[in-house]
C-alpha positions in Angstrom: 101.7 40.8 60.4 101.1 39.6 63.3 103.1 37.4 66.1 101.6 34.3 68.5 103.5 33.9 72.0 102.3 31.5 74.5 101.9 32.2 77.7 101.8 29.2 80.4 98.4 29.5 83.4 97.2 28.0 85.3 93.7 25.9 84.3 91.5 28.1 86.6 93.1 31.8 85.3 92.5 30.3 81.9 88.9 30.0 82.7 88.3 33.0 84.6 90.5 35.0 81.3 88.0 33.2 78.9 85.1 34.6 80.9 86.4 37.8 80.5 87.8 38.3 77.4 88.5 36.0 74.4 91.2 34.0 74.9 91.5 31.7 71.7 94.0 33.5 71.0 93.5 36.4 73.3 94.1 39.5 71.1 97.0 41.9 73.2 94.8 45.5 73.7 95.4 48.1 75.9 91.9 48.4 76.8 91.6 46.2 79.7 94.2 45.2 82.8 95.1 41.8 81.6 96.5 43.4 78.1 97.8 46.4 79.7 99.4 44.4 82.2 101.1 42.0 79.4 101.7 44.9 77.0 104.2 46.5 80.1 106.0 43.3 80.6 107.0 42.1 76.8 110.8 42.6 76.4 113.0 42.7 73.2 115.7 40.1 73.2 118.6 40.1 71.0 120.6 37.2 69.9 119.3 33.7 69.5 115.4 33.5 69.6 114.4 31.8 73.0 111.3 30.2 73.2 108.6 32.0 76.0 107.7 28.8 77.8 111.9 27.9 78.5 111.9 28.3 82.3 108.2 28.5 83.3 107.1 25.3 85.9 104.5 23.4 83.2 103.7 21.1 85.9 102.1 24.3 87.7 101.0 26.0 84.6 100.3 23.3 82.4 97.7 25.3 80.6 99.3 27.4 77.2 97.2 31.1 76.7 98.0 32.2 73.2 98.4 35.8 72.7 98.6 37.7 69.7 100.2 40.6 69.3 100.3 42.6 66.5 102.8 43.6 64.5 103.4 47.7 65.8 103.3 46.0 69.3 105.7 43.5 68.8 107.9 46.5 67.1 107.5 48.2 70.2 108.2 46.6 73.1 109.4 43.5 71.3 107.7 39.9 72.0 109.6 38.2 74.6 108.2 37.7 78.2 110.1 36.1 80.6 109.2 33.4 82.8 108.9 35.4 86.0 106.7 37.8 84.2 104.6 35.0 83.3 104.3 33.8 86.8 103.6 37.4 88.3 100.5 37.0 85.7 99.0 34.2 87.0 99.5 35.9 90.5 97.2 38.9 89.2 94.5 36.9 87.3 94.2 34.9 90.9 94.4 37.8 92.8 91.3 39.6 90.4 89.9 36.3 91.3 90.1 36.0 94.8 88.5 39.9 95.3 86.1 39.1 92.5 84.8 35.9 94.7 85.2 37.8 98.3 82.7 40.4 97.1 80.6 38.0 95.2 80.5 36.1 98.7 80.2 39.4 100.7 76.9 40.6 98.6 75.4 37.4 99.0 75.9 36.2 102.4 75.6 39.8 104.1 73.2 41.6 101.4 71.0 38.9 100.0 71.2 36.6 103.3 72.2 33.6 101.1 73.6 30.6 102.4 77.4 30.0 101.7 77.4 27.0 100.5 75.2 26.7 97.9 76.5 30.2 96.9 79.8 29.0 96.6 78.2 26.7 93.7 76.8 29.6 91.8 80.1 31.2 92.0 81.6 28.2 90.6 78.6 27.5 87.9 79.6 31.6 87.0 82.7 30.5 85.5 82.0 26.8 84.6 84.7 25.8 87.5 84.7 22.2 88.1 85.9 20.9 91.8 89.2 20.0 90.2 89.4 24.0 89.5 88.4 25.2 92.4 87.5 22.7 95.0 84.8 23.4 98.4 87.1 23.1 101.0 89.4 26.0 99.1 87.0 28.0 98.9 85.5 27.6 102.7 89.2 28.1 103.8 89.9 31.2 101.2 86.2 33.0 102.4 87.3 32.1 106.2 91.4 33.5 106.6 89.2 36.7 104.2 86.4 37.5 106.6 88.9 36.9 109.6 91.6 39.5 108.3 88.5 41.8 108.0 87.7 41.7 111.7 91.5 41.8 112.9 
């Protein structure tokens, strides 16, 4: 038997997790960081069963990841994660973003001699982000404050 929680992301972590692993429903494994990462925060709760999306800001993450977890999981660790937890990981998908993006930048502005902006497209096109997802002047602003904390 296994047991479906729902975890709320943001739009662009879903699409980065979906280029990454499958996500409908992503399958709990300890074989890559995002599992791991999930495995280590679910919680056993005793007493009434609370639903995993009580607490979690929906206007932030209005996106819903479904995770399965099977059943000797579940037994485990239990199936309960709390709505910090899921904050803390949409802070590590964007995070695994952001340095996946810096050195995909890096490579091909100082490697390949590219030009940044139409290489902030293909970085976009890699993940099918729209400019709702991740808009141009984000982007610009995230490469910027990054290539000026490297020269500090």
């Amino acid at each position: 038997m296994n047991i479906e929680i729902k975890i709320a992301v943001k739009p662009i972590v879903k699409k980065y997790l979906s280029a990454k692993v499958k996500t409908d429903p992503m399958i709990l494994s300890k074989t890559n960081t995002y599992g791991i990462f999930l495995y280590n925060c679910l919680v056993r709760i005793s007493g009434k069963v609370r639903a995993c999306l009580v607490g979690v800001d929906t206007e932030k993450y209005p996106e819903i990841l479904k995770v399965v977890i099977s059943e000797d999981m579940w037994q485990r660790r239990g199936w309960y994660l709390h709505p910090q937890k899921q904050t803390d990981f949409n802070n590590l998908i964007t995070k695994m973003l952001d340095n996946e993006f810096h050195y995909y930048m890096d490579i091909q502005t100082q490697e390949l001699n590219q030009k940044i902006y139409p290489s902030f497209l293909r970085f976009r096109e890699k993940f099918d982000f729209t400019e709702d997802d991740l808009p141009i002047k984000t982007m610009e602003k995230n490469y910027q404050r990054y290539r000026t904390s490297l020269s500090a």
